[in-house]
KEMIDREN-894644 format. One record per residue (C-alpha): residue number from 1; x, y, z; residue in one letter. Coordinates in steps of 0.1 Angstrom, whole numbers, plus 5000, padded with zeros to 4 digits. Layout:
R  kolfi    c1    c2    c3  miba
R    NUM     X     Y     Z     a
...
This chain:
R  kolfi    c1    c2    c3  miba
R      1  6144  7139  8712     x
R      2  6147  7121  8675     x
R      3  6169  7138  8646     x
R      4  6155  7136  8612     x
R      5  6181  7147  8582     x
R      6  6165  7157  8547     x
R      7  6189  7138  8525     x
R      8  6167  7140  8489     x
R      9  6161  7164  8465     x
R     10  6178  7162  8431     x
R     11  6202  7194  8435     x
R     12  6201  7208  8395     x
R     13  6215  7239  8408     x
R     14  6246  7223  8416     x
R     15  6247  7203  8386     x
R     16  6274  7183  8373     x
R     17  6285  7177  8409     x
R     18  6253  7164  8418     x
R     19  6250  7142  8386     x
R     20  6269  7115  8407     x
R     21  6258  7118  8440     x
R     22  6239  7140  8464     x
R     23  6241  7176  8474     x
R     24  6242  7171  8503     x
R     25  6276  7147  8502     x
R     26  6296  7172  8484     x
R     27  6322  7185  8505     x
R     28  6328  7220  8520     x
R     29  6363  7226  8546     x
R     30  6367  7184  8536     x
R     31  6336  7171  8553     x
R     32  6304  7167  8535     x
R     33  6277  7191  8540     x
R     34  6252  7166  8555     x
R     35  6282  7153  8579     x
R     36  6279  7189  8596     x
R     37  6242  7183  8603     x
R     38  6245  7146  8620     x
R     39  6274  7167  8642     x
R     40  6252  7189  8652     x
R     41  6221  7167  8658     x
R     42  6248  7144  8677     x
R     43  6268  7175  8698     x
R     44  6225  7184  8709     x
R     45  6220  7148  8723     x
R     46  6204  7134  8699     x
R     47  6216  7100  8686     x
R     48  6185  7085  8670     x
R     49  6185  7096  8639     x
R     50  6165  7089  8608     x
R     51  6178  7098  8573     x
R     52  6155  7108  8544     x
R     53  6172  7091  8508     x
R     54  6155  7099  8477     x
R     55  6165  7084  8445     x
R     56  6197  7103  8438     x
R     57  6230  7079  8448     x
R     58  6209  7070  8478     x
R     59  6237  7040  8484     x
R     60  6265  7066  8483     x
R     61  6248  7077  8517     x
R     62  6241  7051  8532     x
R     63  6281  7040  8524     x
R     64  6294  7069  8541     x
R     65  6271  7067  8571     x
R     66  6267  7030  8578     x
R     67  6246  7027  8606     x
R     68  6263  7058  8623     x
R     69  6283  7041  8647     x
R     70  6316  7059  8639     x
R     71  6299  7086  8641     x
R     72  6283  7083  8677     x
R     73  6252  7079  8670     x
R     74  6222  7054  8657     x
R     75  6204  7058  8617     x
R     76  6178  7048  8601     x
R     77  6174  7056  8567     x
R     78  6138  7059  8555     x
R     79  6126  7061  8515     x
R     80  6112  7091  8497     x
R     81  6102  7078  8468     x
R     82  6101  7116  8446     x
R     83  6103  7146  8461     x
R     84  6070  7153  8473     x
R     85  6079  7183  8499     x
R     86  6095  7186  8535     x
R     87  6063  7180  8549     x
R     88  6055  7146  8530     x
R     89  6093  7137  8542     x
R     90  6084  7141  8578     x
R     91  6053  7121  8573     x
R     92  6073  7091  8563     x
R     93  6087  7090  8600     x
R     94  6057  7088  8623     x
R     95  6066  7052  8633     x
R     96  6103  7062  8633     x
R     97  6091  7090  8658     x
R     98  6066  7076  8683     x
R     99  6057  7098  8707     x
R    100  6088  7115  8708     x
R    101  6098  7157  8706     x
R    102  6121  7159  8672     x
R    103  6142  7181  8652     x
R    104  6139  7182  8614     x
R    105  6173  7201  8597     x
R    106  6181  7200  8563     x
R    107  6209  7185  8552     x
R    108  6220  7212  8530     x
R    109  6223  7236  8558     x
R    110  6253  7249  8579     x
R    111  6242  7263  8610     x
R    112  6278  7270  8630     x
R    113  6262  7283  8665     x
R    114  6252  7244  8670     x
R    115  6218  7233  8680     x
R    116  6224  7225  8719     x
R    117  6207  7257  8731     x
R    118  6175  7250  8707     x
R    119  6171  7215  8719     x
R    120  6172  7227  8755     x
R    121  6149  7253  8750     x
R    122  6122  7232  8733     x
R    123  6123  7203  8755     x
R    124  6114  7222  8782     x
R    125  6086  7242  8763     x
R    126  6047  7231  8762     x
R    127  6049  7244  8722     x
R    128  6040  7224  8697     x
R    129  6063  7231  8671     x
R    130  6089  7257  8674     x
R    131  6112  7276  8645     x
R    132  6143  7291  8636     x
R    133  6148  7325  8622     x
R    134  6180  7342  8605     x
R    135  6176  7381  8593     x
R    136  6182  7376  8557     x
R    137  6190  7404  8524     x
R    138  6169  7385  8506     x
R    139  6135  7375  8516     x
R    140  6116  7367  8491     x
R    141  6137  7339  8484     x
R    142  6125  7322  8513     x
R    143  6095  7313  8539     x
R    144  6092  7344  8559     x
R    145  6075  7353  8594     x
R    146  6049  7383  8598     x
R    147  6058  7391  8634     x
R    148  6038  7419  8657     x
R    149  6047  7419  8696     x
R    150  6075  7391  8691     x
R    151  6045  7360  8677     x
R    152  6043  7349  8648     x
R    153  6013  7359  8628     x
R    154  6018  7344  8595     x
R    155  6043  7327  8577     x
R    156  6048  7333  8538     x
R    157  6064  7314  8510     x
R    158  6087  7336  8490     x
R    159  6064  7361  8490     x
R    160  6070  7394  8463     x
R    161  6063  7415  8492     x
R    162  6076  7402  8523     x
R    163  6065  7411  8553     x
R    164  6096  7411  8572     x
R    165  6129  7401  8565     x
R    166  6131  7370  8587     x
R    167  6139  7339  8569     x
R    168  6127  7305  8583     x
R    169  6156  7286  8583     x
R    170  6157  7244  8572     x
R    171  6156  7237  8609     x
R    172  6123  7225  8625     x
R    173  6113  7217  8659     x
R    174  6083  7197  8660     x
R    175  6059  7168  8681     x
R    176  6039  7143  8667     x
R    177  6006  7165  8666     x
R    178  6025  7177  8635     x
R    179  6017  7141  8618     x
R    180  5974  7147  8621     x
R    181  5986  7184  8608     x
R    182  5999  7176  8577     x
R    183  5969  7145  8566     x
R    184  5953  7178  8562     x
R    185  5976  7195  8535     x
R    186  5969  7195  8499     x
R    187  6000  7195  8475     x
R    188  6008  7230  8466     x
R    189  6014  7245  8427     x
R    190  6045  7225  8429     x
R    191  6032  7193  8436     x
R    192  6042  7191  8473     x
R    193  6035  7190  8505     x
R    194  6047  7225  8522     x
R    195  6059  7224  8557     x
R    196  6055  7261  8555     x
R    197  6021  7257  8552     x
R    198  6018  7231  8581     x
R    199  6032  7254  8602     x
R    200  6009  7279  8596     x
R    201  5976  7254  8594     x
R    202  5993  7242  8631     x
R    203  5990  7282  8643     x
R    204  5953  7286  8626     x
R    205  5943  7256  8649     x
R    206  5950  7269  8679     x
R    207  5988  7261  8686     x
R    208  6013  7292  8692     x
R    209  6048  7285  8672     x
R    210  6075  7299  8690     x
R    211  6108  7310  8676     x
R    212  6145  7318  8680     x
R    213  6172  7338  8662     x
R    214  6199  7326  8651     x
R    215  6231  7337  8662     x
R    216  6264  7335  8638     x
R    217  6263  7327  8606     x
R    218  6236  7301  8584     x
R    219  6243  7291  8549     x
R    220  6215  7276  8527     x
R    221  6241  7259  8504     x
R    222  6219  7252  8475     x
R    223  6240  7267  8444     x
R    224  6281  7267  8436     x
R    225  6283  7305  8451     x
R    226  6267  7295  8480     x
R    227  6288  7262  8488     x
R    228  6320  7286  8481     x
R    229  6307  7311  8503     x
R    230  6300  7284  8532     x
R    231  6338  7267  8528     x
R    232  6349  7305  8534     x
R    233  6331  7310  8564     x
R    234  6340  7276  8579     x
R    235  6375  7279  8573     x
R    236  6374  7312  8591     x
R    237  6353  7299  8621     x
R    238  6381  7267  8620     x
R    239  6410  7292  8632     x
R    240  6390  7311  8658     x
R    241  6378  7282  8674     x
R    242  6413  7260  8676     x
R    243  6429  7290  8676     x
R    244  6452  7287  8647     x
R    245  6467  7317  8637     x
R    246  6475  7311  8603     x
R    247  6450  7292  8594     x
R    248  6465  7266  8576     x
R    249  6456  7228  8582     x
R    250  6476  7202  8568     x
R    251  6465  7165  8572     x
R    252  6489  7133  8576     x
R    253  6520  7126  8551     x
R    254  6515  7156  8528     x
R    255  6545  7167  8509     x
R    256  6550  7206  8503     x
R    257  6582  7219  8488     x
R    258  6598  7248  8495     x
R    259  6588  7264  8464     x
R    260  6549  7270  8473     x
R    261  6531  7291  8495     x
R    262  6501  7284  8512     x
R    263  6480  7312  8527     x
R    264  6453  7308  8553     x
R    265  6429  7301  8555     x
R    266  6436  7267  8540     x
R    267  6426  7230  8547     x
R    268  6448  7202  8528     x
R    269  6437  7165  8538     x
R    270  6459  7136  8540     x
R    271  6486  7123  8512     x
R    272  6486  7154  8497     x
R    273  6515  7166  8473     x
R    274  6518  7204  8463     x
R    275  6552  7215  8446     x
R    276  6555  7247  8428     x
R    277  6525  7260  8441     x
R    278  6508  7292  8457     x
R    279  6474  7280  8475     x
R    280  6447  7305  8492     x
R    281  6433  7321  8506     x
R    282  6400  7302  8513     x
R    283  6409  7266  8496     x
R    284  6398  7232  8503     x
R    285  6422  7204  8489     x
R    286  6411  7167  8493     x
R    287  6429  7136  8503     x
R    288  6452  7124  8478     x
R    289  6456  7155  8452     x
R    290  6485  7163  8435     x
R    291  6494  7202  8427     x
R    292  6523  7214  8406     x
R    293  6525  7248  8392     x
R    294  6494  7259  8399     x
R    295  6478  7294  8418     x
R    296  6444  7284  8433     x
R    297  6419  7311  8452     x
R    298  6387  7308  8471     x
R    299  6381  7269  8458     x
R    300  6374  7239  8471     x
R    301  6393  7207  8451     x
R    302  6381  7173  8463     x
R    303  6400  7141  8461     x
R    304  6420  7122  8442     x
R    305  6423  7153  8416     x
R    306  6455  7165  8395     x
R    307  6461  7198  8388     x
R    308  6494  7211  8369     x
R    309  6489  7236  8353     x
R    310  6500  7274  8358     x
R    311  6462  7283  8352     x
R    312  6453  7307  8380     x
R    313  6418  7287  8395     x
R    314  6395  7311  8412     x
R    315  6363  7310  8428     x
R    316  6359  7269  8414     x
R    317  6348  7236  8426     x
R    318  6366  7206  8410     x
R    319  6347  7170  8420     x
R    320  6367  7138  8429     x
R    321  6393  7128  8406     x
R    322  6397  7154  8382     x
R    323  6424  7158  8361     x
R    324  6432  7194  8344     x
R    325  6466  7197  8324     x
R    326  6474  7227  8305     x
R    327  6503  7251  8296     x
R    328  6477  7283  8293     x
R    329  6486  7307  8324     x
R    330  6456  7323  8322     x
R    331  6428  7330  8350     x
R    332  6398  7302  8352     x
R    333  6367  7294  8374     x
R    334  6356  7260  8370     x
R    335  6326  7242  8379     x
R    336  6335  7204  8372     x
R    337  6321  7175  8376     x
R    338  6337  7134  8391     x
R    339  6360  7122  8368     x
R    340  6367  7155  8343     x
R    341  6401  7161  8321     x
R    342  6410  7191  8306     x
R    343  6437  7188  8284     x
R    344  6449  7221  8270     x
């Protein structure tokens, strides 16, 4: 099988974090959000890889991924000129595919059960395409499954009244009879191409989709709550699954005095220095950040940023080398982009 990782899309949700560089590069637990896709794509057995880059920072990704080597695995980054819709994005890659089974996953998706057991199961299927599905409070949000003695009858587009509250998840199994399939769409209200409605043209020809649940947790990490809620739930699954107890992860040559306290679940990367300080739970400190007199809560602060301050930060995300100075102890939230100073 061939990976495909949807890498476009102009992220205004997220915006100013996405104003320079892709969603999907900002970092949740330390790791970029697209970084946990290629791991999963690559811990499935698949190493071929194609990347879809639209015209946001497409360098920055192709900077951090090179040509996936230290990664483990082989990219190739195909062109999206706008964002015409998932299903023009898959289009793009019939050469890239061949006659090859593939997965398409989203790159601003967290799926934590992995994809190994997905893979297996539709390699050895005769399906043509083959979903994902994660019980959701919110359906109409979402693509959503009509289902009536476990097949799918129909699949809806953030429908007012949904018919179930199964979500379609950004994770696509699919063969190249999906590539005559789509010549056959017609760009929907919002100008694109719907893989939604791909699927459900593929069924109405003849060809059954079959489905899984997920199991675990998935985060659709598409606005600041969301990416907050995802670094809480990774930092959690981080101490079950190496089996630290409290939680705390402290990369190479940090420097913590004896005057702060750090409460799990925490992850501070490399060259870090923290003095003064009471950090967690639920923080994400980058490489390189200096803390003095600061409280910080449920927040992820990304490299190279400066923070002293007795400001208590909660529920915030503070972009690569950001600088906030201030003799105000009050409580804050902060939602800031590369490169900001607050001076107060």
């Amino acid at each position: 099988m061939k990976g495909i990782i949807l890498h476009g899309g102009h992220g205004t949700r997220l915006r100013p974090l996405t104003h320079t560089g892709p969603k999907q590069l900002i970092k949740i637990a330390n790791k970029p959000m697209s970084q946990y896709v290629l791991e999963d794509l690559r811990d499935a057995g698949i190493i071929d890889i194609a990347i879809i880059i639209g015209d946001v920072y497409p360098e920055k990704v192709k900077e951090f991924y090179g040509n996936g080597k230290k990664f483990g695995v082989n990219l190739t980054y195909i062109y999206q000129n706008k964002p015409h819709g998932i299903a023009h994005a898959i289009s793009l890659c019939k050469d890239f595919i061949g006659e090859n089974k593939f997965v398409v996953y989203l790159g601003d998706n967290i799926l934590r059960t992995g994809l190994l057991s997905y893979v297996q199961k539709f390699e050895s299927s005769s399906k043509e395409a083959q979903i994902l599905l994660a019980e959701v409070e919110n359906p109409s949000a979402f693509g959503v499954v009509k289902i009536k003695d476990n097949k799918i009858l129909h699949i809806i587009e953030k429908p007012k009244e949904p018919p179930s509250n199964f979500a379609v998840i950004g994770v696509y199994f699919l063969t190249p009879k999906i590539f005559k399939i789509i010549k056959q769409l017609k760009p929907s209200w919002r100008g694109e191409l719907e893989i939604t409605e791909a699927l459900q043209l593929l069924m109405d020809s003849g060809f059954e989709l079959d489905h899984d649940y997920v199991t675990g947790w998935w985060k659709d990490t598409g606005t600041p709550n969301d990416i907050l809620h995802a670094n809480k739930l990774i930092l959690e699954s981080m101490s079950i699954e190496i089996k630290n107890t409290d939680g705390i992860f402290i990369g190479k040559n940090c420097i913590i005095d004896s005057e702060s306290k750090i409460i799990g679940p925490v992850i501070i990367d490399d060259n870090c220095v923290i003095s003064s300080s009471i950090i967690g739970p639920y923080v994400s400190i980058g490489k390189n950040s200096f803390l003095k007199n600061c409280q910080i809560k449920n927040s992820i602060i990304m490299d190279n940023c400066i923070i002293d301050t007795p400001i208590k930060i909660i529920n915030s995300i503070i972009a690569d080398e950001t600088e906030i100075n201030s003799s105000e102890s009050k409580e804050s939230t902060y939602l800031l982009g590369e490169r900001s100073k607050i001076m107060l």
